[in-house]
C-alpha positions in Angstrom: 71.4 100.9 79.8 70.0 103.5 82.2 72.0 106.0 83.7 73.1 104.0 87.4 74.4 101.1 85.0 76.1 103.5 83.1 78.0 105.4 85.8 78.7 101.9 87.3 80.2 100.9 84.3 82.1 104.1 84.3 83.4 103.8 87.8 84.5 99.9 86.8 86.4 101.1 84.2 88.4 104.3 85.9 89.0 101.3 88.9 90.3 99.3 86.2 92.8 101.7 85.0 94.0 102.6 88.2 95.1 99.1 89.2 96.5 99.0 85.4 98.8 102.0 86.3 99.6 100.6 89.6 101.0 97.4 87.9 102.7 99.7 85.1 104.9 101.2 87.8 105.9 97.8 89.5 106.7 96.6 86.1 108.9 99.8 85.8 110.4 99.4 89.0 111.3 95.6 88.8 112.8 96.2 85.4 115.1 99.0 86.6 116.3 97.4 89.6 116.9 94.2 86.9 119.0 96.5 84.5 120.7 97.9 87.7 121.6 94.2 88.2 123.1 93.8 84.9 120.1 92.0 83.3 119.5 93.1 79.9 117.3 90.5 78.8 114.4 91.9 80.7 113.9 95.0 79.0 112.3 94.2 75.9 109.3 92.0 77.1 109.0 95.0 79.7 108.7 97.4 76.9 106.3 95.1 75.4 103.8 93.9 77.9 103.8 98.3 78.9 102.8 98.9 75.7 100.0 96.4 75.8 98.8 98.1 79.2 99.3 101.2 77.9 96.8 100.4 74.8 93.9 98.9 77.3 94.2 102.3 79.3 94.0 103.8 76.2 91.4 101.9 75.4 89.3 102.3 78.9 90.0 106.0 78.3 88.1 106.0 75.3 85.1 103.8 76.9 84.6 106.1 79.6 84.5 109.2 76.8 82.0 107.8 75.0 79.7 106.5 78.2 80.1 109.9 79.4 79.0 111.6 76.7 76.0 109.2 76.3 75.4 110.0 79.6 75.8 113.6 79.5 73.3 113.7 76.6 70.4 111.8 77.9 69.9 114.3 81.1 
């Protein structure tokens, strides 16, 4: 890859993890107002599909290290 891909890629990515984040916080909010309500049920599959969006940010975050520092080192 050359460096404009790379950055691309980069830029993807941090997009990515922003709209990740953006449905974390719905999911947060939806699942308070649903144990507000009185609805138990929904917490666990909450806690589980966060967790799973947590782990591809995670993930993305460690992508973007490592195309950095690719990037960093061929200039």
């Amino acid at each position: 890859m050359n460096e404009r891909k790379e950055t691309t890629a980069i830029d993807g990515a941090m997009a990515l993890i922003a709209i990740l984040l953006i449905v974390q916080m719905w999911l947060l909010t939806a699942t308070l107002e649903s144990f507000v309500a009185g609805h138990d049920e929904s917490i666990l599959p909450a806690a589980v599909i966060s967790g799973i969006i947590f782990g591809a940010c995670a993930g993305l975050y460690v992508f973007i290290r490592r195309l950095d520092a690719k990037v960093r080192t061929t200039r």
